[in-house]
C-alpha positions in Angstrom: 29.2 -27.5 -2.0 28.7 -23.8 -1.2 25.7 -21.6 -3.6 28.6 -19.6 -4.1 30.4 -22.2 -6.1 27.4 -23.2 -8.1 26.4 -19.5 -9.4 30.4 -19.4 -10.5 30.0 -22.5 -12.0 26.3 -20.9 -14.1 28.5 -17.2 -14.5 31.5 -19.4 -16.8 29.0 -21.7 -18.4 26.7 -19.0 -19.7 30.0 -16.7 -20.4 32.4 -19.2 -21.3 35.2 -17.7 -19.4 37.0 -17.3 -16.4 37.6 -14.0 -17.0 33.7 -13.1 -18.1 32.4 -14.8 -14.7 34.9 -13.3 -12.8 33.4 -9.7 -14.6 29.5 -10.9 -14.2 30.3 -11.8 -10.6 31.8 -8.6 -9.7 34.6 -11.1 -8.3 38.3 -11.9 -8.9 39.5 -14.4 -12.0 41.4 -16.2 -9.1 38.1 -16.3 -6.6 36.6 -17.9 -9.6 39.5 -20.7 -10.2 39.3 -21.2 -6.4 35.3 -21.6 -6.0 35.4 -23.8 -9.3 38.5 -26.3 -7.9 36.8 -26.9 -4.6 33.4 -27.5 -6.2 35.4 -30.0 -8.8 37.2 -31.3 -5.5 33.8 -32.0 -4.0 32.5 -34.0 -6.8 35.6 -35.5 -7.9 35.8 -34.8 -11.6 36.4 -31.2 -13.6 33.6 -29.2 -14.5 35.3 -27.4 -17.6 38.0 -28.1 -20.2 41.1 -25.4 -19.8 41.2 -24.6 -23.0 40.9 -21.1 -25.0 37.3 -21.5 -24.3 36.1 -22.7 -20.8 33.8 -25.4 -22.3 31.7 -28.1 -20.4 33.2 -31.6 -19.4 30.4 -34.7 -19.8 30.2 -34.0 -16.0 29.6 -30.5 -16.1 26.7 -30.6 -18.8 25.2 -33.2 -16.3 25.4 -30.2 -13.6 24.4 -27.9 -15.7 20.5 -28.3 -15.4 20.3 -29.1 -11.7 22.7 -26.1 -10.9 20.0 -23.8 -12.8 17.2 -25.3 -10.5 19.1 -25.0 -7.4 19.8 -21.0 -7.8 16.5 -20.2 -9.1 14.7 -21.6 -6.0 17.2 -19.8 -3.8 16.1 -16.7 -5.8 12.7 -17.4 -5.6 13.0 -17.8 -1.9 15.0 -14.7 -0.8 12.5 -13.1 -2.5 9.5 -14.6 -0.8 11.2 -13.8 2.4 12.0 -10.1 1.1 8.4 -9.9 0.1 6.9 -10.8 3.7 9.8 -8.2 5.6 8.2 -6.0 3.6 4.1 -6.7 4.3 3.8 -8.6 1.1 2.0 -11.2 2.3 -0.7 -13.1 0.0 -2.9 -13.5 2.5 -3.7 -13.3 6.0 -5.6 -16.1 7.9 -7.4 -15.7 11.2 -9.7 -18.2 13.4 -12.4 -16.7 15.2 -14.5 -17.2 17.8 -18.3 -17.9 16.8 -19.9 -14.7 18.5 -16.6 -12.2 18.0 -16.9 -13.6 14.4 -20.5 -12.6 14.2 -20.6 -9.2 16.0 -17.6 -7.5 16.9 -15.2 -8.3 14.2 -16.4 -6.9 11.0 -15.7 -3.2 11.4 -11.8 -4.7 11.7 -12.1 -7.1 8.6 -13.4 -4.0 6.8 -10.8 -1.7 8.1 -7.9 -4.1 7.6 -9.4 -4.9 4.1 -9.2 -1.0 3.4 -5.4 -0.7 4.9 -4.5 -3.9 2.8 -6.4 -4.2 -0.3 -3.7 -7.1 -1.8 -3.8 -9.3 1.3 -6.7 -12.2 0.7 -8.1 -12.2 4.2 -9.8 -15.6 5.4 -11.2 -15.5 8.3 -12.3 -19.1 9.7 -14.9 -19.9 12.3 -13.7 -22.3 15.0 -14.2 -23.2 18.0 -11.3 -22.3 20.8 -9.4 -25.6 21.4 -9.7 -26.2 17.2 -8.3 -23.1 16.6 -5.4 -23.0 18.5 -4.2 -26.4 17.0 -4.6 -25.0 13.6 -2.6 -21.9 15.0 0.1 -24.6 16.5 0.0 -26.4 13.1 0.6 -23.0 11.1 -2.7 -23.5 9.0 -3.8 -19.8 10.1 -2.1 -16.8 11.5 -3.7 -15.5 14.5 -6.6 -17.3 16.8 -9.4 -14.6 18.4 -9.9 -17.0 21.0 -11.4 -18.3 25.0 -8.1 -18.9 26.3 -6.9 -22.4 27.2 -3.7 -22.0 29.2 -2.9 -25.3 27.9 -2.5 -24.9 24.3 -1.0 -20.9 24.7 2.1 -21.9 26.9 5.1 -22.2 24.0 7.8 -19.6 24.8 7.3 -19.1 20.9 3.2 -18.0 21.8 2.2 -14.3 21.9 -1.0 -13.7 24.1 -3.0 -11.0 24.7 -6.1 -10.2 26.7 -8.9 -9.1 25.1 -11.5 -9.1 27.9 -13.2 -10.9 30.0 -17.1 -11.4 30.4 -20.1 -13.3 32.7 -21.6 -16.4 31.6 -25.6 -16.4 31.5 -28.0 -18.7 30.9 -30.3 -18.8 27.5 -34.1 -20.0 28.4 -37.1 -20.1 26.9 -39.5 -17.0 27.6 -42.2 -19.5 29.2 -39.2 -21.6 30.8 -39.8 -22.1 34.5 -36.2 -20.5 35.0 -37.1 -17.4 33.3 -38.8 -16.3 36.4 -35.7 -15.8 38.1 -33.8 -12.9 38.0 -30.4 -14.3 38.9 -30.9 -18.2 38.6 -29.5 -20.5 41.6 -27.5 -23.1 40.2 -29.2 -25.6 42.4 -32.2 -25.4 39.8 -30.0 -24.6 37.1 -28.9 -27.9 37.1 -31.9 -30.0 37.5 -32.8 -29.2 33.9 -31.1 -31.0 30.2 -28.8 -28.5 28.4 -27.2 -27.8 25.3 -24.0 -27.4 24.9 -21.4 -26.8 22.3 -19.5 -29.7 20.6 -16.1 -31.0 21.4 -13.3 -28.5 20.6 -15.3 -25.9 21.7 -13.7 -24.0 25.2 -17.3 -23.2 26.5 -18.2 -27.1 26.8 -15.0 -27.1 28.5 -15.5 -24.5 31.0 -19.5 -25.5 32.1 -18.0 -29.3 32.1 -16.0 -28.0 34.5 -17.8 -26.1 36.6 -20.6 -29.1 37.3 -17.6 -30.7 38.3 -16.6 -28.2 40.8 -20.3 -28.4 42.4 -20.2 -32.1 42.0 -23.6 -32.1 40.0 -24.2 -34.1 36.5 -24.4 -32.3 33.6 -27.1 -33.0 31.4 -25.7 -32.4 28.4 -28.7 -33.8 25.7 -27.8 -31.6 22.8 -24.6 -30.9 20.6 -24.5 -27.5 18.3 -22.1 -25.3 17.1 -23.5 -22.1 16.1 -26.0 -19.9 17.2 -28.7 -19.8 15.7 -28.8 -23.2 16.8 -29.0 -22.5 20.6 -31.4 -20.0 19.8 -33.7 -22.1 17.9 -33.3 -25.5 20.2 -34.1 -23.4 23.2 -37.0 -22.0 22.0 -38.4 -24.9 21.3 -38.3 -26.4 25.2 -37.3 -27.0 28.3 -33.5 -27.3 26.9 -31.3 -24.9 28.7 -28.0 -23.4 27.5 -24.9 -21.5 29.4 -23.7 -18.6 27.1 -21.2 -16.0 27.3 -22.4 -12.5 27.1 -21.0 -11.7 23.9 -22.9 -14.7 22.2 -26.3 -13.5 23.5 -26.6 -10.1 21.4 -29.7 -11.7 19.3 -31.4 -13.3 21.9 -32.0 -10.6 24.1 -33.7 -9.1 21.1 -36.1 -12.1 21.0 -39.3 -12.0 22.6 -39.7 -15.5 22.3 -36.3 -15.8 25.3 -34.8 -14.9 27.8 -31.6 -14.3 29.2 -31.0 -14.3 33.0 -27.4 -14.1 34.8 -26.3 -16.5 37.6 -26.9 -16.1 41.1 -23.6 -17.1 43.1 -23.2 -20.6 44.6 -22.5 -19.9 48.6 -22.3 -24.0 49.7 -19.9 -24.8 46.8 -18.5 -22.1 44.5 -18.6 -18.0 45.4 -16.8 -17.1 42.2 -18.7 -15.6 39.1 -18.4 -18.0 35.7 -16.5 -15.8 33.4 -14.8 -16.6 30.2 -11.3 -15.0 29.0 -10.9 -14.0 25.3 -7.7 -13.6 24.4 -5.8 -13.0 20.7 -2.9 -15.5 20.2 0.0 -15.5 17.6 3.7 -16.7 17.7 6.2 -14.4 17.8 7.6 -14.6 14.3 4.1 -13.8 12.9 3.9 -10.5 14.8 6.8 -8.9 12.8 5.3 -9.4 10.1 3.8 -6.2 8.9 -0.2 -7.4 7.9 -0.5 -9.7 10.9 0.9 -6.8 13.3 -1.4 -4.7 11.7 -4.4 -6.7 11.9 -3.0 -7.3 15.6 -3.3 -3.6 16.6 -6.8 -3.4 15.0 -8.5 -6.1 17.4 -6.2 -4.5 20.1 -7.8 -1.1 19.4 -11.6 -2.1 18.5 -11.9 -5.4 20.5 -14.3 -5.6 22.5 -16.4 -2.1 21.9 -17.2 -0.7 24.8 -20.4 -1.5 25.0 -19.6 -5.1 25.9 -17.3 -3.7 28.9 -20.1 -1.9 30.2 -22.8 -4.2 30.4 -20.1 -7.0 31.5 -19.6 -4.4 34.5 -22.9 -4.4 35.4 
């Protein structure tokens, strides 16, 4: 059974003729007959009595109905697909890393809002191994992301680097660590941190790196945003590791302190750094919003006040 056949069968029904299908259909009389026998072939009864009038058998009233339902949704889909060639799209949803999501990222949302007012953006604050599953899952369209090689490998993924920046450590101002201007990680570690909660690439990467040095990490506190690191490590002796961009407020705070790391000669010479990267799949970049929203990041992401203090 060909949709061919079916809209032939719909153009005699609603015409009552051979002749006026053949005329709706912009067709031959004879590619009519033909697409109407191999449809009655298929099924194994006729559609139609041959009379003066083409009217419908038992079986072809029976059709009828489900023939209607079956074009329409093809309809309804062609033109769903013709509406997202053409930057239709309903809406656009994007997951975001916690501090990109916080600071860097508005002046985008507001430009991309300006560019394309009919496209509902929803914009979803996740951590990085959470948002590339949704991303994998197709429950958003881009992830704003720390990359995990892992979970970005598909042949179908599009990745792009955004930057990369230093790791520091979050104290209290009265903190024994915040005398230090670049602290050893031989002290570093001696004291409980908090970290963020599974899903999270940061607890992923400092997990890591005490593994590397072969130390334990003390990891007494799980939080997810934050204003929670900022208010648990104010409180304390509770440490945190933070990436540069996540440290905007704090280093306004008179009440901490932020101090980089000193490099580890016995163990580890190589600066902590995280990657952010945007991610997509290939057939979401031609579509017209989400390329779009794409070059915005690629253009405004990060400002360049994060690349110069990242060089420092």
């Amino acid at each position: 059974m060909r949709l061919e056949q079916l809209q032939a069968f719909l153009a005699i029904a609603d015409t009552g003729s051979f002749q006026g299908a053949a005329k709706k259909c912009s067709v031959t009389q004879s590619t009519i007959s033909r697409q109407i026998q191999a449809l009655e072939a298929d099924l194994g009864l006729e559609l139609f009595h041959r009379t003066g009038q083409a009217k419908l058998t038992l079986a072809g009233e029976r059709l009828l109905p489900r023939a209607r339902k079956i074009c329409q949704e093809w309809q309804t889909a062609t033109q769903e697909i013709t509406d997202l060639v053409a930057g239709k799209q309903p809406e656009l949803c994007v997951a975001v890393i916690h501090s990109l999501c916080a600071y860097y990222l508005p002046p985008v949302l507001q430009q991309f809002c300006h560019d394309y007012p009919e496209v509902q953006l929803r914009v979803t604050s996740l951590g990085s191994d959470r948002a590339l599953k949704v991303l994998k899952d197709g429950l958003v369209d881009m992830a704003i992301v720390m990359n995990n090689r892992f979970l970005t490998a598909g042949k179908e993924m599009v990745v792009e680097v955004l930057y990369d920046e230093p790791i520091e450590v979050l104290v209290g101002a009265n903190h024994p660590l915040a005398q230090y201007e670049r602290i050893p990680w031989s002290e570093l570690v001696r004291y409980p941190q908090v970290v963020f909660k599974d899903g999270y690439g940061m607890q992923r990467l400092v997990q890591d790196r005490f593994e590397r040095l072969q130390a334990t990490l003390q990891a007494v506190l799980e939080v997810n945003t934050l204003d929670a690191f900022r208010g648990v490590v104010r409180q304390g002796e509770l440490v945190a590791l933070l990436p540069n961009s996540a440290l905007v407020e704090a280093r306004k705070d008179a009440t901490l302190a932020v101090r980089p790391l000193a490099n580890n000669s016995s163990a580890d010479n190589s600066n902590l750094t995280r990657r952010v990267v945007m991610v997509t799949t290939q057939d979401r970049l031609q579509i017209p919003p989400i390329k779009h929203f794409w070059q915005l990041v690629r253009e405004n992401v990060p400002p360049q006040v994060i690349l110069e203090r990242s060089a420092c």
